[in-house]
C-alpha positions as CSV (number, residue, x, y, z in Angstrom):
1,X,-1.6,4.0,-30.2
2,X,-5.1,5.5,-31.5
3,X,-6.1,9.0,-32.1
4,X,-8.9,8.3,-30.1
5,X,-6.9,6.7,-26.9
6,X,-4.9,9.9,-27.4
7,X,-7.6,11.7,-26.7
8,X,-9.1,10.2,-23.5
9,X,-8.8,12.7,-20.3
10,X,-8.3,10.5,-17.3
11,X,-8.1,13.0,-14.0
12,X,-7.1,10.8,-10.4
13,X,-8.4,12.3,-7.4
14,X,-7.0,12.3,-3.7
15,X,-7.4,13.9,-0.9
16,X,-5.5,11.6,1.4
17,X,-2.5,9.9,-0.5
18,X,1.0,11.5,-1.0
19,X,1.5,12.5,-4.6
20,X,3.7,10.4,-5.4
21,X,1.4,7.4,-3.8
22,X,3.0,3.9,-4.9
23,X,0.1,2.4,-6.4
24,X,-1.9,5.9,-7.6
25,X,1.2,7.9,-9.4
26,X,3.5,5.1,-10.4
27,X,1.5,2.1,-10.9
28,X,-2.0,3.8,-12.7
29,X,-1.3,7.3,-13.5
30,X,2.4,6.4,-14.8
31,X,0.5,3.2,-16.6
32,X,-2.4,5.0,-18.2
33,X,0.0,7.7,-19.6
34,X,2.0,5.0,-21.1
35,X,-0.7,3.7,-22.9
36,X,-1.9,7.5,-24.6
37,X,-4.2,8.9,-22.2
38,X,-4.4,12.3,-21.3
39,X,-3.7,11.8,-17.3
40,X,-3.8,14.5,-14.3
41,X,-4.0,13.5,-10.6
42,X,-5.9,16.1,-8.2
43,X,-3.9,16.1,-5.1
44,X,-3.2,17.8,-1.7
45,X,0.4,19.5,-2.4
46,X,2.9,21.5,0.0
47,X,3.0,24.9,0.0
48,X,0.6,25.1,-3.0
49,X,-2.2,27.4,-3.4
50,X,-5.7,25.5,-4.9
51,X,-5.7,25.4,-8.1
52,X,-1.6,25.4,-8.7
53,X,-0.3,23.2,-11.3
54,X,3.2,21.3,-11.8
55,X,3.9,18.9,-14.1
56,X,6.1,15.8,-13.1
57,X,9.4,14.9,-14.6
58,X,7.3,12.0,-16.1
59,X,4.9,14.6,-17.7
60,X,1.7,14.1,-15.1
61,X,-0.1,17.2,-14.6
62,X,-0.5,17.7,-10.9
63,X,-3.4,19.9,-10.0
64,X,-3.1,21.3,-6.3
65,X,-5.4,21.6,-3.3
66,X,-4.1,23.3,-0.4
67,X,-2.2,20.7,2.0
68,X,-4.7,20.8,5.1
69,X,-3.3,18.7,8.5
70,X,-7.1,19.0,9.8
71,X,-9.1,15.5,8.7
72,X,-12.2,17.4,9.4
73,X,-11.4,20.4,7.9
74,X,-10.1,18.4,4.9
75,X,-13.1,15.9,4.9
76,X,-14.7,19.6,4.5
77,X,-12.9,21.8,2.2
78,X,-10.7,19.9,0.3
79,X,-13.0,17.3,-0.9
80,X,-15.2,20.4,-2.2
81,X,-12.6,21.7,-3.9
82,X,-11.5,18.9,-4.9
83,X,-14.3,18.3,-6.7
84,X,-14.7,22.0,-8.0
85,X,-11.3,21.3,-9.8
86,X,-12.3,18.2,-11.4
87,X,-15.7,19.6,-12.4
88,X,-13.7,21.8,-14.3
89,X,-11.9,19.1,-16.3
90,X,-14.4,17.6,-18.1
91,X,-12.9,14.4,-18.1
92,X,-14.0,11.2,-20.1
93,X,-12.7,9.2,-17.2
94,X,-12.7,10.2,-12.9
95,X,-10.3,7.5,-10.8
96,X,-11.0,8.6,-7.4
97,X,-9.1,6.7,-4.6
98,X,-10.1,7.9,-0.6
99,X,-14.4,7.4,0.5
100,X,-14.8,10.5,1.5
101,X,-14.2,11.5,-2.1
102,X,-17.4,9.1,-2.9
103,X,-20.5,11.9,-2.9
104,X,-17.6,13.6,-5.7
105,X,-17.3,11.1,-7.7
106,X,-20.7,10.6,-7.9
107,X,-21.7,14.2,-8.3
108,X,-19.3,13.8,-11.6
109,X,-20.8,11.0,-13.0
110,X,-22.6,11.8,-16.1
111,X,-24.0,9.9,-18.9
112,X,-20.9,10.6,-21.2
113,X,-18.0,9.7,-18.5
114,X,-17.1,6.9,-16.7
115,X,-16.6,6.9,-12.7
116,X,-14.3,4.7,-11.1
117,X,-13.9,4.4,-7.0
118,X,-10.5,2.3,-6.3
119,X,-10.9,0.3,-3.1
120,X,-7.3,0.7,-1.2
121,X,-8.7,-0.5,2.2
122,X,-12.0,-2.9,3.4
123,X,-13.1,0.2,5.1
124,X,-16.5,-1.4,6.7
125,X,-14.0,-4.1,8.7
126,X,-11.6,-0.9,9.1
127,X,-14.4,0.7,11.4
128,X,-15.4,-2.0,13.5
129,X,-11.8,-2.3,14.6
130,X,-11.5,1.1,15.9
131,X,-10.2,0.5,19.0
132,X,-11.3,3.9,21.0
133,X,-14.7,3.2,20.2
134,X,-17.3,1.6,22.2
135,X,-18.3,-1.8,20.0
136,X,-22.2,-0.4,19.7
137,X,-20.7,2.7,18.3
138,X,-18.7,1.2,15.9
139,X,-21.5,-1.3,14.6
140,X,-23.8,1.8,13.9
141,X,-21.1,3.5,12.3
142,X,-20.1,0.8,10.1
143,X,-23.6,0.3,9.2
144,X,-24.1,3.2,8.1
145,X,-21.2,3.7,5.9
146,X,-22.1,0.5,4.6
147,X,-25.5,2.0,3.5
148,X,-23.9,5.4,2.2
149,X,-21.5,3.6,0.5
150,X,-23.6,1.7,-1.4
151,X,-26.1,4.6,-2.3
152,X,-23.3,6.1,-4.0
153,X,-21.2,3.6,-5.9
154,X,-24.2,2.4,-7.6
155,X,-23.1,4.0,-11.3
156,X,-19.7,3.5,-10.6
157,X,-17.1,1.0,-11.6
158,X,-14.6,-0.2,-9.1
159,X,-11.2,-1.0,-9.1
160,X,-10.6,-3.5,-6.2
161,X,-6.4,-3.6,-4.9
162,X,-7.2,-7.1,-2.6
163,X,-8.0,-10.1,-3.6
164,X,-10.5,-10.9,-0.6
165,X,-12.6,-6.8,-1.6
166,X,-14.6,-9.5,-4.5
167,X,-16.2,-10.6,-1.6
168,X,-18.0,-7.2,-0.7
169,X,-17.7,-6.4,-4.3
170,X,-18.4,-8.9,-6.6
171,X,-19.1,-6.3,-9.4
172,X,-15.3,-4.7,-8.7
173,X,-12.6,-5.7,-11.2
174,X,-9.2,-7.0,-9.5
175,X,-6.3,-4.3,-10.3
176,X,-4.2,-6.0,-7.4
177,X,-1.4,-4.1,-6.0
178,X,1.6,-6.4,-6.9
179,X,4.9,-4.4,-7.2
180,X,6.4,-3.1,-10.3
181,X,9.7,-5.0,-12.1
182,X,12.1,-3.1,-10.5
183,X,15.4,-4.8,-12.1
184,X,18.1,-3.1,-9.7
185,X,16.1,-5.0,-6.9
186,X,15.7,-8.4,-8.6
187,X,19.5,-8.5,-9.7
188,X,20.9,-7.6,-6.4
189,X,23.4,-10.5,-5.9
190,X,22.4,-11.9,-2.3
191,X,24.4,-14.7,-2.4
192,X,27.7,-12.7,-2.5
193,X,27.2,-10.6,0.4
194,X,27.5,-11.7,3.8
195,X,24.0,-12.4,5.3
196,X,23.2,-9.0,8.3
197,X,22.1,-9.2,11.7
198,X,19.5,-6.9,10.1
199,X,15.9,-6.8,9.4
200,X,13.6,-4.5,7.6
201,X,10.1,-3.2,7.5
202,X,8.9,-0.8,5.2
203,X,5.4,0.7,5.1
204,X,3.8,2.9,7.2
205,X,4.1,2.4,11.0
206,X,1.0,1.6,12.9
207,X,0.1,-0.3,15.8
208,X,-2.3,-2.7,13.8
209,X,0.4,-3.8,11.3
210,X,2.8,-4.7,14.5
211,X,4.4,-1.4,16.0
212,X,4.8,-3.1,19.4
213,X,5.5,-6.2,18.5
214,X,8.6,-5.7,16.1
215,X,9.8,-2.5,19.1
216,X,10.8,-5.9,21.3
217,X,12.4,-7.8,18.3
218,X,16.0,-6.5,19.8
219,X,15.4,-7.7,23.2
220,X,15.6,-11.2,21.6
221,X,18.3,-13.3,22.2
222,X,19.4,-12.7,18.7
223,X,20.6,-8.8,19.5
224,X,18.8,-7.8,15.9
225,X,18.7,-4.8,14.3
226,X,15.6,-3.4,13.4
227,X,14.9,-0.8,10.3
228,X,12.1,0.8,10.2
229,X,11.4,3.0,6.4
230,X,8.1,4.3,6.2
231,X,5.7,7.0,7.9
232,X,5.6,6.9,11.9
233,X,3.8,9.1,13.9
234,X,6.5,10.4,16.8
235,X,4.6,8.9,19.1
236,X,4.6,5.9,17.9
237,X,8.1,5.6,17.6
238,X,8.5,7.0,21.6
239,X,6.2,3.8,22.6
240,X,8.6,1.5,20.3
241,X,11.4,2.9,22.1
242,X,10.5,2.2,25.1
243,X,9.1,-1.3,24.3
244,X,12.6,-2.1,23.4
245,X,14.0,-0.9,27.0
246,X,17.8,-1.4,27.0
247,X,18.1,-2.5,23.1
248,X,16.3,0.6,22.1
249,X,19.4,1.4,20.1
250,X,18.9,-1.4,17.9
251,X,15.9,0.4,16.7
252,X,16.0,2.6,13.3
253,X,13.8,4.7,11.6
254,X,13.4,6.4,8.7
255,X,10.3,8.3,8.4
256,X,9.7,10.0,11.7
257,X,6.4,12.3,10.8
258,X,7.3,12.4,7.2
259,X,6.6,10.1,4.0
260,X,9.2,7.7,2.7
261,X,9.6,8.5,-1.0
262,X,9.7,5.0,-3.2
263,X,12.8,5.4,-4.6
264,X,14.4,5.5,-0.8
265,X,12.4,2.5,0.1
266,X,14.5,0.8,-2.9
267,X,17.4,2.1,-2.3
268,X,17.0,0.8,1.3
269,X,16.2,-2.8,-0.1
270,X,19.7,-3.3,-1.9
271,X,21.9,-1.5,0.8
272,X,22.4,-4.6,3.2
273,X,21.5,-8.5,3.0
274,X,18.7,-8.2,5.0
275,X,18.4,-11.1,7.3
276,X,14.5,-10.8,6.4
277,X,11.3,-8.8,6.0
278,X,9.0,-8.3,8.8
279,X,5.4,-8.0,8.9
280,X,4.8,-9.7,12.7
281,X,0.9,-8.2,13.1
282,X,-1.5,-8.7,16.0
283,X,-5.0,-10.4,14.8
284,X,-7.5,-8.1,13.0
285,X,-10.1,-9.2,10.4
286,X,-8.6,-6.9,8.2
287,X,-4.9,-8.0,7.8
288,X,-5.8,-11.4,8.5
289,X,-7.0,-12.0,4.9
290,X,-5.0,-9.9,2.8
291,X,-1.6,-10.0,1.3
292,X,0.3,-7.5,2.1
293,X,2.0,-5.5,-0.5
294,X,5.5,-5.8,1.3
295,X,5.2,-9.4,0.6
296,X,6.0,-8.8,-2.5
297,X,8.4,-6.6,-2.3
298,X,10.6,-8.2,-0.4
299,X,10.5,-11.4,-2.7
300,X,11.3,-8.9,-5.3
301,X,14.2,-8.1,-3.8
302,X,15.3,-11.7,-2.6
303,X,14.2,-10.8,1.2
304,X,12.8,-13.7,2.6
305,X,9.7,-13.1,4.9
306,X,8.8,-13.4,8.7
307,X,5.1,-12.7,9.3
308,X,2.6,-13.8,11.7
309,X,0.7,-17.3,11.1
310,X,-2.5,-16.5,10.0
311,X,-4.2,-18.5,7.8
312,X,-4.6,-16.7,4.6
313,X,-0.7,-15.6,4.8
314,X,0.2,-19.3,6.3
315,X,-1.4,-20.3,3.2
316,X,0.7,-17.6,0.9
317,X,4.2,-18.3,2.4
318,X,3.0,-22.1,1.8
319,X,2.1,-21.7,-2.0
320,X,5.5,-20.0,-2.8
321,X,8.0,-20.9,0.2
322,X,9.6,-17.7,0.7
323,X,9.5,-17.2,4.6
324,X,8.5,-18.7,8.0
325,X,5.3,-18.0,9.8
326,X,5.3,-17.3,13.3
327,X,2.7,-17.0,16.3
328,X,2.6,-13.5,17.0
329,X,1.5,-14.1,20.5
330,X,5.0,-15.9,21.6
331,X,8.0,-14.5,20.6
332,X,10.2,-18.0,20.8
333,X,8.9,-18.3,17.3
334,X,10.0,-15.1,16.6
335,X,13.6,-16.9,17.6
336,X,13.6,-20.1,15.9
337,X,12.7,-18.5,12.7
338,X,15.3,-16.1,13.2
339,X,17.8,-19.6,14.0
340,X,16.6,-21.1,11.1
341,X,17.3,-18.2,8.5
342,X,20.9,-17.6,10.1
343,X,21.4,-21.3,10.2
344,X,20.4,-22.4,7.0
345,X,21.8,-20.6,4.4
346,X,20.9,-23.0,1.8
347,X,16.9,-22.9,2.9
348,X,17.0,-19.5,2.8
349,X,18.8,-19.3,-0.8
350,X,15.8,-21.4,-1.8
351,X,13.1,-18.7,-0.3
352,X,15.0,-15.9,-2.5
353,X,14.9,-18.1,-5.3
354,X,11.3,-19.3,-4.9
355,X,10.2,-15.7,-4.0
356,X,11.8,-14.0,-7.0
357,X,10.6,-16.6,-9.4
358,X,6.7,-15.9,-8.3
359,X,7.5,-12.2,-8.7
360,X,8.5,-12.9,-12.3
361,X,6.1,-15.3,-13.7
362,X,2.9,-14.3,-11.8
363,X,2.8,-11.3,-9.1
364,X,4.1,-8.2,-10.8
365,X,2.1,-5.0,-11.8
366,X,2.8,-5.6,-15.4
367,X,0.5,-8.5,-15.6
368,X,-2.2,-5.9,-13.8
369,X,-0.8,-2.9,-15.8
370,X,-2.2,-4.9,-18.8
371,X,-5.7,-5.3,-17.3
372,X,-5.9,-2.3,-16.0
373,X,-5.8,-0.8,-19.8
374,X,-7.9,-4.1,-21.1
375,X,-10.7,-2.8,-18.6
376,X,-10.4,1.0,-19.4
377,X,-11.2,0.4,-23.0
378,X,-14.0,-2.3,-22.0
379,X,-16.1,0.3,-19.4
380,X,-15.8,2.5,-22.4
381,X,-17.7,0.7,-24.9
């Protein structure tokens, strides 16, 4: 490693993610300090003052803003200090990851840094779905994001996690959010273990990425369990409950209000054979194109999938053959995909197998771990 690498102050800036956010602390920050760079992440942090600093176990400098609950209020103050703190820096590179950090980052762009805004989400499509507002609203809404948006990015480099963001950003280089080689996970022995009555979704709990529609898996004929680990607003998981009626005890959760830390989201992974990984979603334009992280994470660890039919994910589960599609508007495919896991254990040892293999050879963040660095040093030059 150079001198000069050495040297290079990256700061990551939040306002919105946990801390220890999957793809901001251990895939980039964790990454980037690997490879020599200086690297700090500007964060929201519990019972911190502004301004307080902790450094991780893994030697990131965290740089606290007070923890606001408020999204106004935070939209307000914390971006601003946010931005104060990272003023303050003087950093050759500023990864910032949330829009409303957008008029920061380009406040900090200078001549002498480099700016980078990481597209998590397709925002624009993320607005018109908005639900509680009227469709005119949301158009003009969207619209004008669109236009703020791309006053602001225009000195910026992007970072884009989706495959399908190139479309709206062809200038944007693909860092794509595939999981990191977690060996405990891809060694886990399925084929010993007796196969569960048990299935698992991890990620936060919304009723876009199928709240309601996974809450009525247990009324099946099946009698599943159903494990829920990630965030869940309480009422979220009182609506679940009662979608499930009688077989609401078949229901689990782990994350009632709070954030699911990685390593428990792992841990959760090896702990029983799971019957399969669920990511059953209604139709939005948004989830309809993209691959979901948890795809790969359950063919990491040797989970085979069941997720709703649409085309781009028909066309996924097709390429690799680690799951069954289903039409998330009639639960008798819920069923027979269910029958044909239980079954046909031989089918579904071939999903594990095919599923593990892709994670090995092609979709794994060390393959974008390696451009991720390759494109630091190139926006540099």
């Amino acid at each position: 490693m150079s001198n000069l690498t050495k040297q290079k102050k990256v700061v990551h800036l939040t306002t919105v993610h946990h801390p220890f956010d999957t793809r901001i602390y251990h895939k980039e920050c964790l990454s980037l300090d690997k490879a020599g760079y200086n690297v700090s992440l500007i964060v929201s942090l519990e019972n911190k003052s502004t301004g307080d600093e902790v450094v991780t176990e893994d030697g990131i400098r965290l740089i606290a803003t007070k923890k606001r609950k408020n999204r106004i209020v935070r939209m307000l103050l914390s971006t601003w200090q946010t931005y104060r703190l990272a003023k303050k820096e003087q950093a050759d590179y500023y990864h910032f990851h949330d829009p409303e950090l957008l008029w920061v980052g380009w406040l900090l762009k200078k001549k002498n840094n480099i700016v980078i805004y990481d597209v998590h989400e397709d925002y624009y499509t993320g607005i018109l779905q908005k639900g509680y507002l009227k469709q005119p609203i949301r158009k003009a809404i969207a619209k004008l994001y669109n236009k703020i948006e791309g006053f602001f990015i225009k000195k910026m480099d992007l970072a884009l996690a989706e495959k399908y963001y190139q479309e709206r950003y062809p200038q944007g280089k693909q860092i794509l959010n595939y999981p990191i080689l977690n060996e405990d996970l891809i060694s886990a022995d399925r084929n010993q273990q007796k196969i569960s009555n048990a299935l698992i979704y991890t990620g936060n709990v919304t009723e876009v990425r199928g709240s309601d529609l996974h809450a009525t898996l247990p009324r099946l004929p099946s009698k599943l369990e159903v494990f829920f680990y990630g965030k869940c607003d309480a009422k979220i998981a009182e609506r679940m409950n009662a979608l499930a009626g009688n077989a609401n005890h078949r229901l689990h959760f782990t994350g009632i209000d709070h954030f699911v830390e990685r390593v428990d989201i792992d841990k959760a992974y090896i702990e029983k054979n799971w019957l399969a990984g669920l990511a059953i979603f209604p139709p939005t334009e948004h989830y309809k194109r993209k691959e979901l992280t948890k795809f790969f994470e359950y063919m990491t660890a040797g989970i085979p999938i069941i997720c709703s039919n649409f085309p781009v994910w028909q066309k996924f589960i097709d390429r690799y053959q680690c799951g069954i599609t289903v039409n998330p508007a009639d639960s008798n495919s819920w069923e027979e995909a269910i029958h044909e896991l239980k079954t046909n254990p031989e089918k579904r040892n071939q999903m594990i197998e095919n599923g593990r293999k892709a994670i090995l050879n092609e979709l794994n963040w060390q393959v974008e771990e390696e451009k991720l660095i390759a494109w630091y040093k190139q926006i540099a030059q």
